[in-house]
N, C-alpha and C positions, 0 to 999 in steps of 0.2 A: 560423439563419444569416442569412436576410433582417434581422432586426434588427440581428443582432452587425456583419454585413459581415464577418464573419470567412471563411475556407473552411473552416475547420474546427474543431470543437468539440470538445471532451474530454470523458466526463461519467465521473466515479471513481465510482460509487454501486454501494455491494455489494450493495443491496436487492435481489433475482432479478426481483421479480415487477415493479419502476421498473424495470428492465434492459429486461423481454421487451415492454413497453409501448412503451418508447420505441426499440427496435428495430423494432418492427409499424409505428410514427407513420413512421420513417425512411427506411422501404422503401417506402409507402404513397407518402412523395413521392420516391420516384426518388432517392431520397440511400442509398449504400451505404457501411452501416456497419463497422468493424472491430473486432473482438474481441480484446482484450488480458486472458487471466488471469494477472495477478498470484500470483504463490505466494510462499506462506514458510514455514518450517519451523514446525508445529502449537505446536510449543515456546515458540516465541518471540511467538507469537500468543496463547497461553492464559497465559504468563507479561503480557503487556501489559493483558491481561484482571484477570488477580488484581489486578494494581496500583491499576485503577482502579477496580476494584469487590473489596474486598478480606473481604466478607463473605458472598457469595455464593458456595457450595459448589462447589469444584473440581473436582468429578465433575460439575456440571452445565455449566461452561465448558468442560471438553475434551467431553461427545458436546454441545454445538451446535457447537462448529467444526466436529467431523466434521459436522453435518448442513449446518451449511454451505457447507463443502468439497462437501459429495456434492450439493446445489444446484447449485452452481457448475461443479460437474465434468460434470452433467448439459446446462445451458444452455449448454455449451463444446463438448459434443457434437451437439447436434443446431443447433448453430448452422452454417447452409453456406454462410457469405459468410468472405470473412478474416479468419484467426485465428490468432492464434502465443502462447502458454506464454512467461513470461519472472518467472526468480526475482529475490526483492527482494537475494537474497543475491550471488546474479552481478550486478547491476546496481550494486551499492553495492560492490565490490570491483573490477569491471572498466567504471567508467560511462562511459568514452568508446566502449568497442567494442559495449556491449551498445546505446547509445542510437543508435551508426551503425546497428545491426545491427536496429534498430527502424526509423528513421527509412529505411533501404529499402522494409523491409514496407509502412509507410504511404506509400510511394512519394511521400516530400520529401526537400527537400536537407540532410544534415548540416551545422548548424554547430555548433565547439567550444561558442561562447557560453550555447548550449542547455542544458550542464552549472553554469552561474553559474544556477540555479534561483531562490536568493532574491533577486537583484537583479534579476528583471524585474516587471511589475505584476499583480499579482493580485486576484479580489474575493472577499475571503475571506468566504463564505457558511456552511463550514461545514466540516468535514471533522478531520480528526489537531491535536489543539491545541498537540501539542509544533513539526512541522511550519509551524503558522501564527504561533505564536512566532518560530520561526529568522527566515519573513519579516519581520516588523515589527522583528526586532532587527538584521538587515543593511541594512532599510531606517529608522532611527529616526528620523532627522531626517525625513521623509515623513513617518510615523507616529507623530509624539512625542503627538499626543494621544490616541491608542487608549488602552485600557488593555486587556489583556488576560491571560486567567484560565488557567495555567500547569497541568500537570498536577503531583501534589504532590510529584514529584520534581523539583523545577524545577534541582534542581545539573546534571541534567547534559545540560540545555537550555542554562544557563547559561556551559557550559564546550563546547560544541559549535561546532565552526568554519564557518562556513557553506560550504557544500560535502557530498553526499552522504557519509553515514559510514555502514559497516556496524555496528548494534546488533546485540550479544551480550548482552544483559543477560541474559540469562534463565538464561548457563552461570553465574553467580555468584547472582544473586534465587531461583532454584527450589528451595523445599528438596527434600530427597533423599527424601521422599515422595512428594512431589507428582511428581516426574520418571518415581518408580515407578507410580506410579498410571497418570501418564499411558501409558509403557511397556508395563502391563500393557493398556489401553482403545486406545491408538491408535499404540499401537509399530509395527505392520506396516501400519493405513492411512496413517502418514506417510511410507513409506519413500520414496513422490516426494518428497518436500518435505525430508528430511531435509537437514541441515546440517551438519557436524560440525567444522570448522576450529576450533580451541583460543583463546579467547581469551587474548591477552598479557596 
């Protein structure tokens, strides 16, 4: 923060063990942190998975989610500073109520604008490529001289309006094995996460 000048920092990293470190560094200086897990339907997680890695065996992509779930779900427990559960699927169907309903928690002030996501400035270091696409394509003229490397479904980055949208891909991409499989390995540990609204 002394460098940034910021009051506050974001850090997205799913890594557990960069999590518990830089929770230890945080507290160490008197700076209290907050704990946001993110959830999403296992589904739609191990579907994003296949896509990008489309040779590597689908029984090994659903049990690391679950192991990573069950990391996750661990450092969310025994963490005892502020902490609140927030799915990506409520967020993306209801994002003005869920991000007031956040922006309590982290005890700041709601504004609408908050929701314009790819119009404010970002340094894209690293993180979802479809995600850092949307920024550079809402921001082009800023950014006409990046080029950057699309995941290979780029249609439907392409066709994506800048503005939170809930992805369902995975009720159409998954075949009806894979669904099965997953169903048989992680059918009852996703039932938090579960999602089931019908794609149109």
């Amino acid at each position: 923060m002394a460098i940034t000048q910021k009051p506050m920092i974001i850090d997205s990293t799913k890594r557990i063990t960069w999590l518990q470190q830089k929770i230890a560094q945080v507290i160490e200086q008197d700076i209290s942190p907050y704990l946001i897990f993110l959830q999403r339907d296992g589904r739609a997680v191990v579907n994003s998975r296949i896509r990008k890695s489309p040779d590597q065996d689908v029984k090994e992509i659903i049990t690391a989610w679950m192991d990573k779930i069950t990391e996750t779900e661990e450092l969310f427990t025994t963490f005892s500073l502020p902490k609140t559960k927030l799915h990506y699927e409520q967020l993306a169907t209801q994002p003005a109520q869920v991000v007031s309903d956040l922006c309590d928690f982290l005890e700041i002030i709601y504004e609408p604008s908050m929701l314009n996501y790819y119009h404010h400035e970002y340094h894209l270091l690293g993180g979802n490529s479809g995600t850092q696409s949307l920024v550079l394509k809402a921001q082009e003229q800023k950014y006409s001289s990046l080029v950057y490397k699309l995941e290979k479904r780029q249609d439907y980055y392409k066709e994506h309006p800048p503005e939170i949208k809930l992805d369902l891909r995975w009720q159409t991409e998954l075949s009806r094995d894979t669904i099965e499989l997953f169903d048989h390995l992680a059918g009852e540990f996703n039932q938090p996460y579960k999602w089931d609204v019908i794609l149109d």
